[in-house]
MOPAC internal coordinates of N, CA, C and O (Angstrom, degrees):
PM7 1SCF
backbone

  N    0.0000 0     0.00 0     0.00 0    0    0    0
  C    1.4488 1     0.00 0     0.00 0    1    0    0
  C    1.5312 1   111.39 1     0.00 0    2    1    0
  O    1.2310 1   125.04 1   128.75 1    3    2    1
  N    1.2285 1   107.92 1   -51.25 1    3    2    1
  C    1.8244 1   117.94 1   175.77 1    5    3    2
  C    1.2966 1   102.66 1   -45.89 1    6    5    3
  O    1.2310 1   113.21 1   -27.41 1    7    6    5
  N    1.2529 1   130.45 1   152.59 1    7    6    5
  C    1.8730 1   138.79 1   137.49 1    9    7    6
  C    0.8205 1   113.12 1   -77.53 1   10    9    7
  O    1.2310 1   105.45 1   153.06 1   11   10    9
  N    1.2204 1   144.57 1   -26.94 1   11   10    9
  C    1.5813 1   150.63 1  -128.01 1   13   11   10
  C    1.3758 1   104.33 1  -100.01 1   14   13   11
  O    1.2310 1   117.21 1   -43.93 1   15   14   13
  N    1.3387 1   122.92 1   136.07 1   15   14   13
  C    1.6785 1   119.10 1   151.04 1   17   15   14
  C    1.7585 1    99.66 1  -134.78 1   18   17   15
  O    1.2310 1   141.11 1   -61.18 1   19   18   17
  N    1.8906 1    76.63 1   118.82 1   19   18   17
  C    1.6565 1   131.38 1    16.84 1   21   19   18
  C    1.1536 1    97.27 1  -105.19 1   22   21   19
  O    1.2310 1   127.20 1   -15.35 1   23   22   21
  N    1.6482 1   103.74 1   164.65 1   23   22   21
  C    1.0964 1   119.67 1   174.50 1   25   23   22
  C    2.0656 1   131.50 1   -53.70 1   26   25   23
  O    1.2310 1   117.30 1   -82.91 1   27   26   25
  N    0.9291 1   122.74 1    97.09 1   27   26   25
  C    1.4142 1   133.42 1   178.36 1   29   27   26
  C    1.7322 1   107.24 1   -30.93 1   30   29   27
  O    1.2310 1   129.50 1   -62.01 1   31   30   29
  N    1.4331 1    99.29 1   117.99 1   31   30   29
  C    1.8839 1   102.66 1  -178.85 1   33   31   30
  C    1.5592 1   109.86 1   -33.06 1   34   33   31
  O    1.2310 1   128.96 1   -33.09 1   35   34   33
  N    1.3289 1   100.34 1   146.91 1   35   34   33
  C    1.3529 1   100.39 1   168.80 1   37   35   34
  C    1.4530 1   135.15 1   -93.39 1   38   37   35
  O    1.2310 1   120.64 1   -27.19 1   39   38   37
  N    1.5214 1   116.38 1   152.81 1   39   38   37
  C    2.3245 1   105.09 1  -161.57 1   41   39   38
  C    1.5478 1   117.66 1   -36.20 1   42   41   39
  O    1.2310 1   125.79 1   171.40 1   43   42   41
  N    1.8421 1   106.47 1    -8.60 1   43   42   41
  C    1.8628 1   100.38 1   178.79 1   45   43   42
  C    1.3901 1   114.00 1   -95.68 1   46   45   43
  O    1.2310 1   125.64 1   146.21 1   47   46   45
  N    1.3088 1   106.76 1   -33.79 1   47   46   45
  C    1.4026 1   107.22 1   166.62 1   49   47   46
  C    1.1385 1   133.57 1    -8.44 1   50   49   47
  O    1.2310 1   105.75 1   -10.83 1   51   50   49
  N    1.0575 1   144.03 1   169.17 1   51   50   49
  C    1.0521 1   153.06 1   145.20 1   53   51   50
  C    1.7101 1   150.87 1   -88.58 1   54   53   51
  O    1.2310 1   136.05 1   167.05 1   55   54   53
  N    1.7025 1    86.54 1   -12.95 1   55   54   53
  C    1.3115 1   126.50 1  -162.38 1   57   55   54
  C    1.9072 1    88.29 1  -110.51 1   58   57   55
  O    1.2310 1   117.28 1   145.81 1   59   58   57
  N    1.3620 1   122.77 1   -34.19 1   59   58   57
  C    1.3021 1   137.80 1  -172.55 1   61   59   58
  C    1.7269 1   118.56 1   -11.17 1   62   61   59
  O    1.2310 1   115.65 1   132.69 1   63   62   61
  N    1.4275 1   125.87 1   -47.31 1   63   62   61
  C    0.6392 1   129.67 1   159.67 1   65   63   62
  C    1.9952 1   134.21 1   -41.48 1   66   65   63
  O    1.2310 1   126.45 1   148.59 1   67   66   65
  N    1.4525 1   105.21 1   -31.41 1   67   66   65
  C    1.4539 1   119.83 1   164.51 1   69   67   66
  C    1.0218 1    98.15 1   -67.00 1   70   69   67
  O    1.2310 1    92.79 1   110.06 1   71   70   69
  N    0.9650 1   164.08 1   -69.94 1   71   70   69
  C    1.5268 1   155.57 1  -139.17 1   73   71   70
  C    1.8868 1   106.62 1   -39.63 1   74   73   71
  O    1.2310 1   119.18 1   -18.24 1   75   74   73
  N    1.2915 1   119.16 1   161.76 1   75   74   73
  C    1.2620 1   108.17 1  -165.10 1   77   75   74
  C    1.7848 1   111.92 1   -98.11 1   78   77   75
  O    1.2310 1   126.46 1   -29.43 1   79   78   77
  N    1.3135 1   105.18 1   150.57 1   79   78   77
  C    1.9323 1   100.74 1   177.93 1   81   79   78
  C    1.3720 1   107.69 1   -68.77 1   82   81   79
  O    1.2310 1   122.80 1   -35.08 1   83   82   81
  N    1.6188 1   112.23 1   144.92 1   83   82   81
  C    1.0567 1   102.81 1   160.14 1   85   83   82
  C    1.3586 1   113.01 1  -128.77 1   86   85   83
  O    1.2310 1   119.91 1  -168.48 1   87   86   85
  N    1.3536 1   117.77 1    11.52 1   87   86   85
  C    1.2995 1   120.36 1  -171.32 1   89   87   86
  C    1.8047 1   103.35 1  -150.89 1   90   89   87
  O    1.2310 1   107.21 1   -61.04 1   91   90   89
  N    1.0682 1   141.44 1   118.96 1   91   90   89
  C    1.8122 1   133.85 1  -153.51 1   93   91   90
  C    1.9785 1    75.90 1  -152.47 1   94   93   91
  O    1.2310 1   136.58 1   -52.24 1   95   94   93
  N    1.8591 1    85.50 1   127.76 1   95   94   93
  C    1.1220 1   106.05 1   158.28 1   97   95   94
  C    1.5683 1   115.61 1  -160.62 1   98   97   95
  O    1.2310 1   137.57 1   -84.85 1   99   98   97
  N    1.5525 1    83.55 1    95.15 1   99   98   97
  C    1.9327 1   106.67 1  -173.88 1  101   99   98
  C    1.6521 1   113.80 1   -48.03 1  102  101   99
  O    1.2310 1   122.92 1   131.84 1  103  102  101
  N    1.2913 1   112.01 1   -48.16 1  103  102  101
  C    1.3028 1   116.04 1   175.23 1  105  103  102
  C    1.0064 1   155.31 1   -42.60 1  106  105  103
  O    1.2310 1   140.79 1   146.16 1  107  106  105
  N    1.6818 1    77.26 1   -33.84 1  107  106  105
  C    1.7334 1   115.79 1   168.66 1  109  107  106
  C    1.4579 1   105.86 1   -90.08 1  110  109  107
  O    1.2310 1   121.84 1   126.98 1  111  110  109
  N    1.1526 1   114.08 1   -53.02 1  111  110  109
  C    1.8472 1   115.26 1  -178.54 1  113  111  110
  C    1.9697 1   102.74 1   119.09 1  114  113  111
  O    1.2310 1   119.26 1  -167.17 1  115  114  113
  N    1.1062 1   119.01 1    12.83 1  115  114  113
  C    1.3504 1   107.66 1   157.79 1  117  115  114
  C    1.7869 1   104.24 1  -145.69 1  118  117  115
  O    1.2310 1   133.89 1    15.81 1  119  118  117
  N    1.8910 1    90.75 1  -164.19 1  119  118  117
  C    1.4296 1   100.27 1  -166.71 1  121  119  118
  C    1.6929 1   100.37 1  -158.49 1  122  121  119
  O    1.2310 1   125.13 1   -35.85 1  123  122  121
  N    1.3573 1   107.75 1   144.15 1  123  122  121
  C    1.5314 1    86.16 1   168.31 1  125  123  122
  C    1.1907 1   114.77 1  -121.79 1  126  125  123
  O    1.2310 1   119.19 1   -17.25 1  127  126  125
  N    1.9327 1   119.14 1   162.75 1  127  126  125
  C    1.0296 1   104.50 1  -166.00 1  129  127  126
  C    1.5309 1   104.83 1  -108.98 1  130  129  127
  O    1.2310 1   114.10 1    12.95 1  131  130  129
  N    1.0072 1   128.77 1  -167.05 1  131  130  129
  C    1.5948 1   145.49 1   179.44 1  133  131  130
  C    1.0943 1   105.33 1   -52.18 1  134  133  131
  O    1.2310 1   110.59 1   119.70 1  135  134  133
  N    1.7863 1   135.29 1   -60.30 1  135  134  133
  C    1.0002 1   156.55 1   165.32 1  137  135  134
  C    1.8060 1   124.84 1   -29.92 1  138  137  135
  O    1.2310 1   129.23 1   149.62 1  139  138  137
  N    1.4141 1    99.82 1   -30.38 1  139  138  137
  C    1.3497 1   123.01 1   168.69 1  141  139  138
  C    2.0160 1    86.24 1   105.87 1  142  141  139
  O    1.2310 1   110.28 1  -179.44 1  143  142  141
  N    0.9356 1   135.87 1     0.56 1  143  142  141
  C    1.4160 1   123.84 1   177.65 1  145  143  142
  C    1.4542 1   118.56 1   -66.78 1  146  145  143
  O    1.2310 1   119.94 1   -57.71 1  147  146  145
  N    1.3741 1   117.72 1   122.29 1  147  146  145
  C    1.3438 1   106.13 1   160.33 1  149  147  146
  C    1.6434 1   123.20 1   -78.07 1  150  149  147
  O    1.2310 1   132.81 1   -54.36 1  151  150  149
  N    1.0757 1    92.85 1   125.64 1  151  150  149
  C    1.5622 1   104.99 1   160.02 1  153  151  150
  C    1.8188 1   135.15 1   -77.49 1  154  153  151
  O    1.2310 1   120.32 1   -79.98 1  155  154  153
  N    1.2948 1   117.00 1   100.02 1  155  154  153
  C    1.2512 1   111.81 1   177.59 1  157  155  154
  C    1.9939 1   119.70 1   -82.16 1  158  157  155
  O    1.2310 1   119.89 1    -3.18 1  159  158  157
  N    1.0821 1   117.81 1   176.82 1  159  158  157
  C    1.3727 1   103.10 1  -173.90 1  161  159  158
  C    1.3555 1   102.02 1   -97.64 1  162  161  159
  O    1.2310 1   118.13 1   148.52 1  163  162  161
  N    1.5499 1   121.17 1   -31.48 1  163  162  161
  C    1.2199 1   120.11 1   162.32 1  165  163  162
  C    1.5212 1   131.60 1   -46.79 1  166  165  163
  O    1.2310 1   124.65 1   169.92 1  167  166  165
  N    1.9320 1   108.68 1   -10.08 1  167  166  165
  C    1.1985 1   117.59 1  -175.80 1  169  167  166
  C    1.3130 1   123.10 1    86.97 1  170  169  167
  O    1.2310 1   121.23 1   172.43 1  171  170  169
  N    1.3967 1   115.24 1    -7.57 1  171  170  169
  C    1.4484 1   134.10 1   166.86 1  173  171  170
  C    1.8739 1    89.77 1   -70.05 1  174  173  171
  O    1.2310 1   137.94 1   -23.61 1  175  174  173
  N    1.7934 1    82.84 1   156.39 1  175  174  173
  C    1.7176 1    87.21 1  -169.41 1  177  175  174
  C    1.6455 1    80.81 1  -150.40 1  178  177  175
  O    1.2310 1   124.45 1   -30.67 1  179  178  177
  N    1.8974 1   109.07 1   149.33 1  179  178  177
  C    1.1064 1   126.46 1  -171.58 1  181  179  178
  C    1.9866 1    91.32 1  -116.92 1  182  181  179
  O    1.2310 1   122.88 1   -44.76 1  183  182  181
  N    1.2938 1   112.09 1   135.24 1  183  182  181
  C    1.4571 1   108.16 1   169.08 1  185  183  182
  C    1.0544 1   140.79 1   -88.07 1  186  185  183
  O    1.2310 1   101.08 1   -26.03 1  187  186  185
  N    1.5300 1   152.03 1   153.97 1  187  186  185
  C    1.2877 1   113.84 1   153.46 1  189  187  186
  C    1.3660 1   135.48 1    -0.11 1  190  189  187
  O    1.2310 1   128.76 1    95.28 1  191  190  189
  N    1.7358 1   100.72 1   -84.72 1  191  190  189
  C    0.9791 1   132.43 1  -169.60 1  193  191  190
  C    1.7064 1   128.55 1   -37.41 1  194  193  191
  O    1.2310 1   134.41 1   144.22 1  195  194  193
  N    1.7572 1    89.74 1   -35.78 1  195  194  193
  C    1.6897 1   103.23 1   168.27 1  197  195  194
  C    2.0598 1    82.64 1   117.04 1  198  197  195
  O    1.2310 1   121.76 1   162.58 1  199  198  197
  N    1.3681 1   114.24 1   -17.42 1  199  198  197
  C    1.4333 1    99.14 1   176.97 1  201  199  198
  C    1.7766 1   118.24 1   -79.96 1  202  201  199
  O    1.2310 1   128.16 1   -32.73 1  203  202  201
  N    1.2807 1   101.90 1   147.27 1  203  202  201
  C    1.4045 1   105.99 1   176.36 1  205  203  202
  C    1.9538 1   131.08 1   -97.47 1  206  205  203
  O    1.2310 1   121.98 1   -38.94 1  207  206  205
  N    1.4056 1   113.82 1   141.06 1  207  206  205
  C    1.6865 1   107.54 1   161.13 1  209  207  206
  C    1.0982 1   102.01 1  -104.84 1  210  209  207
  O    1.2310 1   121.64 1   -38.84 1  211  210  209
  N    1.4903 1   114.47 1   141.16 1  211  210  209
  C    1.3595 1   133.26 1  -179.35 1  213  211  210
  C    1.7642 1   110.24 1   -64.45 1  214  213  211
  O    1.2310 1   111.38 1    34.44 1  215  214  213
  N    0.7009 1   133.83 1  -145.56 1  215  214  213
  C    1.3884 1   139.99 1  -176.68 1  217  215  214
  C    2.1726 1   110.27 1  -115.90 1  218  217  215
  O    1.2310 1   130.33 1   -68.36 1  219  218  217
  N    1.1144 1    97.67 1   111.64 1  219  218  217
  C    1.1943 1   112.54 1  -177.20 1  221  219  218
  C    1.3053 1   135.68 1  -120.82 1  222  221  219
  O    1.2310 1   119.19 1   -97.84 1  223  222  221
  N    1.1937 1   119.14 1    82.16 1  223  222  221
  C    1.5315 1   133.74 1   172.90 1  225  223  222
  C    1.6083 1   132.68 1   -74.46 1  226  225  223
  O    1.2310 1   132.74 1   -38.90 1  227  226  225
  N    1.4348 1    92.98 1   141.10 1  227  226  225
  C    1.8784 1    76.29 1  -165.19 1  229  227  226
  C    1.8194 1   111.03 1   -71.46 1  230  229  227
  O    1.2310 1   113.67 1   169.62 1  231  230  229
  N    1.5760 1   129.58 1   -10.38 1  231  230  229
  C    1.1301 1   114.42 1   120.82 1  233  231  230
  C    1.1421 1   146.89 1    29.85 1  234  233  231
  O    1.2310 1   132.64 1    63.45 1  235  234  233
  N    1.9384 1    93.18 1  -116.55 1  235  234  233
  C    1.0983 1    94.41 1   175.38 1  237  235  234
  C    1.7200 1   134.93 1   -54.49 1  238  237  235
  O    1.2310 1   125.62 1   151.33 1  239  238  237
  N    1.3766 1   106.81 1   -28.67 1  239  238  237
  C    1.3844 1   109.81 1  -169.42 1  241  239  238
  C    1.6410 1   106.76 1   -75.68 1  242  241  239
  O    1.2310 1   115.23 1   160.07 1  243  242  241
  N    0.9735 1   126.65 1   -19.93 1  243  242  241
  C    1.8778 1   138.59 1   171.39 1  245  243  242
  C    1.5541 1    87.73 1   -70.84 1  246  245  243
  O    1.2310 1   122.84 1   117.30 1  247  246  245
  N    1.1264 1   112.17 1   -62.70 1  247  246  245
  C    1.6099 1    94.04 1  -176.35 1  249  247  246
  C    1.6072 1   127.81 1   -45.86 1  250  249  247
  O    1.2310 1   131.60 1   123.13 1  251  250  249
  N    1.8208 1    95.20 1   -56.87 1  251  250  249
  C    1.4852 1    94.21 1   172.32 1  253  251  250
  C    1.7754 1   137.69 1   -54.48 1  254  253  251
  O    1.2310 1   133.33 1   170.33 1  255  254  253
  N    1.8272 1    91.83 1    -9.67 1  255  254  253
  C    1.4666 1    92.94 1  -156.74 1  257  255  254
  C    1.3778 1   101.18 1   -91.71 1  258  257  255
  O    1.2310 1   117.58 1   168.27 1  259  258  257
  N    1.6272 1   122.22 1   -11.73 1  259  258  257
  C    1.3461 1   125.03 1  -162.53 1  261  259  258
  C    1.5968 1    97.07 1   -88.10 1  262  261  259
  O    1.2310 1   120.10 1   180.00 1  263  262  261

């Protein structure tokens, strides 16, 4: 699916988020990437698949971890 070399992680990844934009619309508040992931600005991400990640800040997870 990627063009890229190298190839941009794929939507299961983990890394998924690197993958490159190919479509950015600030106005709106997301972007999509190569991968087919949407990117929200909140950090919420829409998948391929139609499944969702909630919104994830590095934040929150310092919070949760203490």
């Amino acid at each position: 699916m990627c063009p890229h070399e190298p190839a941009c992680p794929s939507a299961d990844a983990k890394d998924r988020e690197a993958a490159r934009t190919i479509a950015c619309h600030p106005e709106q508040g997301w972007s999509l990437l190569c991968n087919g992931v949407v990117l929200f600005e909140d950090t919420g991400e829409l998948l391929p698949d139609g499944g969702v990640i909630a919104p994830h800040r590095p934040t929150d997870m310092a919070i949760s971890a203490a």
